[in-house]
C-alpha positions as CSV (number, residue, x, y, z in Angstrom):
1,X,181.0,129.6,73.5
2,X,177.1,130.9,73.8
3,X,174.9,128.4,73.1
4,X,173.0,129.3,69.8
5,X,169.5,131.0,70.0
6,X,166.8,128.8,69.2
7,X,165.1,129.4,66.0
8,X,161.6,128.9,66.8
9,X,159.7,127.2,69.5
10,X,157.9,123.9,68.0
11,X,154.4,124.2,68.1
12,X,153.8,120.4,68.9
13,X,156.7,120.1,71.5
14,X,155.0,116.7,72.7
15,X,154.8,114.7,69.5
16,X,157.0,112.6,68.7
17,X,157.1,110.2,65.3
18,X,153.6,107.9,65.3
19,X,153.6,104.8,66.8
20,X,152.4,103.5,63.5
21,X,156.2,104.2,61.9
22,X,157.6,103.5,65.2
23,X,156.4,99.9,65.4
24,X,156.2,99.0,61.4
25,X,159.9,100.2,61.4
26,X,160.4,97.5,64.4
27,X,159.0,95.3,62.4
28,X,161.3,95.6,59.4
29,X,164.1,95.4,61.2
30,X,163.1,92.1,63.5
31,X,161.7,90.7,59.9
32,X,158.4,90.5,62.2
33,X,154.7,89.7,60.7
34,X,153.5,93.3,61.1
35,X,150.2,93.1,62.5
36,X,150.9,97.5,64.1
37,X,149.6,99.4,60.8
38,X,146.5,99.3,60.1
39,X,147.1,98.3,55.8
40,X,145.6,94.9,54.2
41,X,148.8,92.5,52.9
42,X,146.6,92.1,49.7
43,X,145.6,94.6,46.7
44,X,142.4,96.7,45.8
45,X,140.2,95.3,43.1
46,X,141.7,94.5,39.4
47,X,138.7,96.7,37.7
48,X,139.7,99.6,39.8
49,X,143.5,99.1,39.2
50,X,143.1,98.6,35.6
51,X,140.9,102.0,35.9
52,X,143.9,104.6,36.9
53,X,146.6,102.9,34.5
54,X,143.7,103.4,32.1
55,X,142.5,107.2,33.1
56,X,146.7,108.1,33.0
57,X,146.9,106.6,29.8
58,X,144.0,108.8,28.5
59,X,145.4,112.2,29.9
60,X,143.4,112.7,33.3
61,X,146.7,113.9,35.1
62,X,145.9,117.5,35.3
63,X,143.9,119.2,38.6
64,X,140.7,118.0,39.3
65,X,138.3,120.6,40.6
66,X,139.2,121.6,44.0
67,X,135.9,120.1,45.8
68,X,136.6,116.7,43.8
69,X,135.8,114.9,40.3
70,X,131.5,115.9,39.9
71,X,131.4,112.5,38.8
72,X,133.1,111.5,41.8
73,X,131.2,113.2,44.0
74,X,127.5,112.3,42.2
75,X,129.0,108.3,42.9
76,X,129.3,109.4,47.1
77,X,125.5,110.5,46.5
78,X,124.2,107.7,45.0
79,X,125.8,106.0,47.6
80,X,124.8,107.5,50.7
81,X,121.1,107.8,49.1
82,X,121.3,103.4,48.4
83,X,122.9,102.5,51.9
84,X,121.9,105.4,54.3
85,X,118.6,106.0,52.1
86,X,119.5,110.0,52.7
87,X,119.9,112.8,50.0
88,X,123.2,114.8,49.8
89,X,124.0,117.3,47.5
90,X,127.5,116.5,45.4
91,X,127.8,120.1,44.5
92,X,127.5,122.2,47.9
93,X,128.2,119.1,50.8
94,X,130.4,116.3,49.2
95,X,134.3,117.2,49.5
96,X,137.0,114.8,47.9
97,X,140.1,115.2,49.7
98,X,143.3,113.5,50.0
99,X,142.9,111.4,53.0
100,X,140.5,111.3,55.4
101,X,143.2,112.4,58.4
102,X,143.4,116.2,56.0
103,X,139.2,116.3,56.4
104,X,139.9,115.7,60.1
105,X,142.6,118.5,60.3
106,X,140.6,120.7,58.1
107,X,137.5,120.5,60.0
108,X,139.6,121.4,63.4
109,X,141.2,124.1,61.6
110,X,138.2,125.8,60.1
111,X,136.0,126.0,63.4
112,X,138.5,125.7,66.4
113,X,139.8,128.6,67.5
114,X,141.7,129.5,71.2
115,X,140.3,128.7,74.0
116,X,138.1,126.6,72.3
117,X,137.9,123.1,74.0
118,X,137.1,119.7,71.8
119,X,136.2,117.0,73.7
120,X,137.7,113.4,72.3
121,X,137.1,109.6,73.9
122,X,140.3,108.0,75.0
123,X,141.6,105.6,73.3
124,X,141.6,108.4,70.6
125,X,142.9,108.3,67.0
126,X,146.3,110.0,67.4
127,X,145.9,112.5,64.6
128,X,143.1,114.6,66.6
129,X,144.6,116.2,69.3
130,X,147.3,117.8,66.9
131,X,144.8,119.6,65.0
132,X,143.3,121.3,68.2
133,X,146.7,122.1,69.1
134,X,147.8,123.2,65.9
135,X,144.6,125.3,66.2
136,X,145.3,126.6,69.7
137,X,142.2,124.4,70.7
138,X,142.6,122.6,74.1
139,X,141.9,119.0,74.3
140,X,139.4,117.7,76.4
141,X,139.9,113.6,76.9
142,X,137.0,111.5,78.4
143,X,138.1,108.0,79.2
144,X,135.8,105.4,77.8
145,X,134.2,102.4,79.9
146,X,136.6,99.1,80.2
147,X,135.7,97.1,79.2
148,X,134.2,97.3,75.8
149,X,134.9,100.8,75.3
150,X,131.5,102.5,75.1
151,X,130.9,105.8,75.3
152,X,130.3,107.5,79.3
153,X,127.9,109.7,78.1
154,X,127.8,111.1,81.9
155,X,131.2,112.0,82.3
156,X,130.5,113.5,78.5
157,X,128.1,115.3,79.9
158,X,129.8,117.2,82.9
159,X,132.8,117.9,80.1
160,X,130.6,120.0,78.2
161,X,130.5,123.9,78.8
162,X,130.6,126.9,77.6
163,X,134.1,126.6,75.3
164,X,133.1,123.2,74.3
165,X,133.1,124.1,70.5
166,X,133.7,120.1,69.1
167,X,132.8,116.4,69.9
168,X,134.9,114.1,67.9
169,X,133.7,110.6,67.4
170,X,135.0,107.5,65.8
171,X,132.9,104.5,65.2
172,X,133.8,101.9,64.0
173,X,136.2,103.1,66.6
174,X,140.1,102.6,65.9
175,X,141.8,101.3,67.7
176,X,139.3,99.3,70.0
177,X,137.3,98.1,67.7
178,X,133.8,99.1,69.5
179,X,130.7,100.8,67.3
180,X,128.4,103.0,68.8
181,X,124.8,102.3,68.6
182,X,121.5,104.6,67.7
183,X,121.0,104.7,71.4
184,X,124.4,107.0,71.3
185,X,123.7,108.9,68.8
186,X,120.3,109.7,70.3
187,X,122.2,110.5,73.7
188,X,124.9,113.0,71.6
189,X,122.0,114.6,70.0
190,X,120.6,115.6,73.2
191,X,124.1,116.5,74.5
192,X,124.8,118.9,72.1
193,X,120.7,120.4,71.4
194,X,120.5,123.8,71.7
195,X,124.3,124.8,71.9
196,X,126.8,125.5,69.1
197,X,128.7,122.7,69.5
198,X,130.2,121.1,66.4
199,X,129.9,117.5,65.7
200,X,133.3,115.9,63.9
201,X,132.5,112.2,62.9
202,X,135.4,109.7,62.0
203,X,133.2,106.8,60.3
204,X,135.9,105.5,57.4
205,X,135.3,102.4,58.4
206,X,131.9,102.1,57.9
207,X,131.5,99.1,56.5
208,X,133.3,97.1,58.5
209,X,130.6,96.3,61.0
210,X,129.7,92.5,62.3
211,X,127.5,89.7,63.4
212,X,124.8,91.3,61.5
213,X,125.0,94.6,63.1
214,X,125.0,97.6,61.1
215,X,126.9,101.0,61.0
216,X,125.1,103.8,62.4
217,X,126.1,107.3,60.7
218,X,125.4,110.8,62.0
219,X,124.2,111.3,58.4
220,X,121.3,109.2,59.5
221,X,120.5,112.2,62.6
222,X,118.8,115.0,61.0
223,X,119.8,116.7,63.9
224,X,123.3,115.9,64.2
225,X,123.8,116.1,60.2
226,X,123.0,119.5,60.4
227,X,125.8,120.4,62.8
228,X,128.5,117.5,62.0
229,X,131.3,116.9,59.7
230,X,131.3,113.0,58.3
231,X,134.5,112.2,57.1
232,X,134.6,108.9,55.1
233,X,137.8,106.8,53.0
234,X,138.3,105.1,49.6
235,X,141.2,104.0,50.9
236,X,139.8,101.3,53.8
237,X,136.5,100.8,51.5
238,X,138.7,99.5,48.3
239,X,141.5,97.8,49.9
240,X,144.0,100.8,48.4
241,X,145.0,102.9,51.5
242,X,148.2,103.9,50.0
243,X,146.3,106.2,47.4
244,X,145.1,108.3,50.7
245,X,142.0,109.5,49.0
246,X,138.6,110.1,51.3
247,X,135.5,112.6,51.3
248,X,133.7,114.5,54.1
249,X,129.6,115.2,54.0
250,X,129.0,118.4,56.2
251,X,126.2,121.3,55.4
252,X,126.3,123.9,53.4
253,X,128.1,126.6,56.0
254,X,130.3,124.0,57.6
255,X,131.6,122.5,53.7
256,X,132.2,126.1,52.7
257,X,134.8,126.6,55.9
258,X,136.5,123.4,55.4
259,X,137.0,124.2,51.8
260,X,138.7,127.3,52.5
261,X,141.2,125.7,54.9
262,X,141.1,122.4,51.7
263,X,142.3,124.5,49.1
264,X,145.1,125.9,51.0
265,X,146.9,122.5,52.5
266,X,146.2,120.0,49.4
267,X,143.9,121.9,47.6
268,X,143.1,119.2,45.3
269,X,143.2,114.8,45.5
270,X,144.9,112.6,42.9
271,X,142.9,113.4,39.9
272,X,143.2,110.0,37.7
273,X,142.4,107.5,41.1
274,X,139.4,110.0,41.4
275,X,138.2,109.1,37.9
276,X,139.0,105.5,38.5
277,X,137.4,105.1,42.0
278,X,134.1,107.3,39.7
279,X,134.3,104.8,37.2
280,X,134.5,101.7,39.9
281,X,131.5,102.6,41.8
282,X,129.6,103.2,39.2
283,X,129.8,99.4,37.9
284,X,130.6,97.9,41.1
285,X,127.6,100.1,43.4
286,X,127.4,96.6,45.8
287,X,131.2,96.4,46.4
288,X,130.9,98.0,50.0
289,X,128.5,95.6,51.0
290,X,130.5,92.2,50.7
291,X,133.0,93.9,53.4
292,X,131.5,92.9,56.7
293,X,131.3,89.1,55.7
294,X,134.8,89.4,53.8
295,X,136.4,91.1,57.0
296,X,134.7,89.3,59.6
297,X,136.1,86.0,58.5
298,X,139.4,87.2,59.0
299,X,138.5,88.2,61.8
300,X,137.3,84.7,63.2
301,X,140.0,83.1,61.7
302,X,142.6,85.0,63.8
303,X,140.0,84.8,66.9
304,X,140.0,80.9,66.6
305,X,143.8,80.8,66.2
306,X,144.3,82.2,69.2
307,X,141.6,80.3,71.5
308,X,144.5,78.2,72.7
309,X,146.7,81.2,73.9
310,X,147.1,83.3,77.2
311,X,145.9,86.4,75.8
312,X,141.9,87.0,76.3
313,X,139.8,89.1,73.6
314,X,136.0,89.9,72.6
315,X,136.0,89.7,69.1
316,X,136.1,93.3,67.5
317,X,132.8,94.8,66.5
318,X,134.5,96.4,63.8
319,X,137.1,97.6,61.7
320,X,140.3,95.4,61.0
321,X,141.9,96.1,64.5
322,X,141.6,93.1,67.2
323,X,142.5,94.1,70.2
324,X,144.1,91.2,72.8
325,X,144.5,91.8,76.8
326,X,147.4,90.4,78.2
327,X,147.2,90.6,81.7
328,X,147.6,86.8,82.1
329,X,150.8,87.2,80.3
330,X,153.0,89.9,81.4
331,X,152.6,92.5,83.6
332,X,155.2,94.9,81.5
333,X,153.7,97.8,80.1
334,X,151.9,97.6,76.8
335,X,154.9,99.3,74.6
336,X,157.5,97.9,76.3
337,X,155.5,94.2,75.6
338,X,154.6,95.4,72.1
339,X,158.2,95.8,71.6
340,X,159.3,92.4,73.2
341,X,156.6,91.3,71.1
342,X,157.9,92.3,67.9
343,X,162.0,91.4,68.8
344,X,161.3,87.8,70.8
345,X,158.4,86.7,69.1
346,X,158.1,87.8,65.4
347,X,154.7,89.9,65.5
348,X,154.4,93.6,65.6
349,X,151.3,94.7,67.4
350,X,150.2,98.7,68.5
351,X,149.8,99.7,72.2
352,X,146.4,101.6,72.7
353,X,148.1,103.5,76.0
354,X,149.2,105.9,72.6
355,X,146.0,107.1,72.0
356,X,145.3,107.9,75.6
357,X,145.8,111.3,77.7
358,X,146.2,109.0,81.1
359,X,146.7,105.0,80.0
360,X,145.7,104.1,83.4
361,X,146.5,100.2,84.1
362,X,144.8,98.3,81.3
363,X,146.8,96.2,79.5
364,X,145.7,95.5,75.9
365,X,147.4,95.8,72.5
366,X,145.6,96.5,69.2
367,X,146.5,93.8,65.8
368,X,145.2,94.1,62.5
369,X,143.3,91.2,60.6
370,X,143.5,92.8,57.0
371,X,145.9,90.2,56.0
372,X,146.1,86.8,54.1
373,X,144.9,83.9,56.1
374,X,148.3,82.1,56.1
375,X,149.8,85.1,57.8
376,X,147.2,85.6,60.4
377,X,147.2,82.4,60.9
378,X,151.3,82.0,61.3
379,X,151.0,85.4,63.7
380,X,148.5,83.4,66.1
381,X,151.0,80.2,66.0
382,X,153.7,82.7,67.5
383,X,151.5,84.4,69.8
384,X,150.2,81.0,71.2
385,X,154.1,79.9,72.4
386,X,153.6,83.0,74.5
């Protein structure tokens, strides 16, 4: 019998499903403390719950306009205008959409075209070089230094040329937890001055940034703003990932292209958690800035629960990820130990060789802190028997 003609050809041969389901299905199974995805264990503020019950209730289930909720929108102004002290424009440069990963996909989609190379910074967020793909882009990985994974702004450099049409960057940077600093913003500016190149900025979580340092935005650049795409999240801002609900600043030219490409994929976000997120900010405009203290006690608390363990660890910079090298533990791989991890031990953790074109021989696995203290602190317990 003839073997039957394929279909199609798959136009992401190489992907497989994310480690993220991979691992939190692991941990389901092994009744594990799942410490892989990146989701807090604890709910978004009660005023801002109350809000969408309340906004459902009152008939707001219809489309909102495709850009977002004005009122929305005006609330991401007079945010960016009281933390960044910049002006945006809510009508012609702030896009609600449905999840920061559909701004990403958007962004490549509207501007990459083949042959067109974007440059990314392993470890990379997983959900970039699919995009390129998708958009018969080629991938350009440059490894960042170990450790403290900071930005090689040299071997950038000689990875620029004349197809480079994107530079992707991700601070606070998931999954190592690093930030880049104005110094590397000052040193992208002069990377990309006087080509065409296309900045794409992964900042959603911004305010997650510690020890008293502070987030540093391309928004902040003149120069960069006027080439880049920010793309920002309600989601990690409010404790409510689940609701998948972001926003991306870009100019004038570059919002019109990722609206066309919007408007066909989701076309509109949820329209009553946009008025409830609208009506939250508004009463609540300081909420964003009690996340750094509230985060970076986690944080410590997990760091100090795990001083008497074999793993070794800088405390992360930001976002909720902590990342642990285990070199003095095993010398398996990372996902074979992240799974041995999760089956022997009881706690789910993500390998960062995932997010890399060539995961060379470092050994570290990414956790997330977002969770209640007992649990971070019973995770560290196990990890300490190690």
């Amino acid at each position: 019998m003839k073997s039957a003609t394929p279909l199609f050809e798959s136009k992401l041969p190489k992907v497989a499903t994310t480690i993220f389901t991979v691992m939190s299905q692991l941990a389901a199974e092994c009744k594990a403390i799942n410490l892989s995805q990146g989701y807090p264990d604890f709910d978004g503020p009660s005023e801002l719950l109350d809000r969408v019950a309340w906004h459902i209730g009152q008939g707001h289930n219809q489309y909102a306009p495709m850009p977002g909720l004005p009122a929305l929108r005006d609330q991401v102004a007079a945010k960016c205008a009281r933390i960044y002290d910049i002006a945006t424009d809510a009508e012609t440069e702030i896009t609600v959409v449905p999840g920061a990963t559909e701004a990403i996909f958007c962004a490549i989609m509207a501007t990459v075209s083949k042959g067109d190379e974007v440059i990314v910074f392993d470890p990379c967020y997983d959900c970039y070089a699919p995009a390129v793909e998708l958009a018969r882009g080629r991938t350009i990985h440059v490894p960042m230094r170990v450790p403290g994974f900071s930005i090689d702004w040299d071997a950038a450099r000689a990875a620029v040329n004349a197809n480079t049409r994107m530079i992707i960057i991700n601070s606070p940077h998931n999954p190592t937890g690093s930030t880049l600093l104005a110094d590397d913003l000052a040193q992208l500016a002069d990377l990309v001055r006087d080509t065409g190149i296309i900045i794409l900025s992964d900042e959603v979580y911004e305010h997650l940034v510690f020890d008293g340092r502070s987030h540093h935005s391309v928004l902040q650049h003149p120069e960069l703003r006027a080439r880049a795409f920010a793309v920002f999240s309600f989601g990690k801002t409010y404790h409510v990932t689940g609701w998948k609900t972001g926003y991306c600043i870009a100019p004038l030219l570059l919002t019109k292209e990722l609206r066309k490409v919007h408007q066909f994929v989701t076309f509109v976000a949820v329209t009553p958690l946009q008025y409830a997120l609208a009506d939250f900010m508004a009463a609540y405009p300081g909420f964003p800035d009690t996340l750094a203290d509230f985060y970076q006690e986690k944080r410590d608390l997990f760091c100090a629960g795990l001083k008497s363990s074999r793993f070794s660890y800088t405390p992360s910079a930001g976002t909720y990820f902590q990342l642990l090298e285990y070199s003095a533990v095993s010398d398996m791989n990372d996902y074979e130990l992240a799974r041995k991890l999760t089956k022997q031990h009881g706690v789910a953790a993500i390998p960062i060789s995932v997010f890399c074109e060539e995961p060379g021989d470092t050994q570290y696995l990414r956790l997330c802190f977002a969770k209640h203290g007992d649990t971070l602190l019973e995770a560290t317990r196990r990890l300490c028997k190690i």
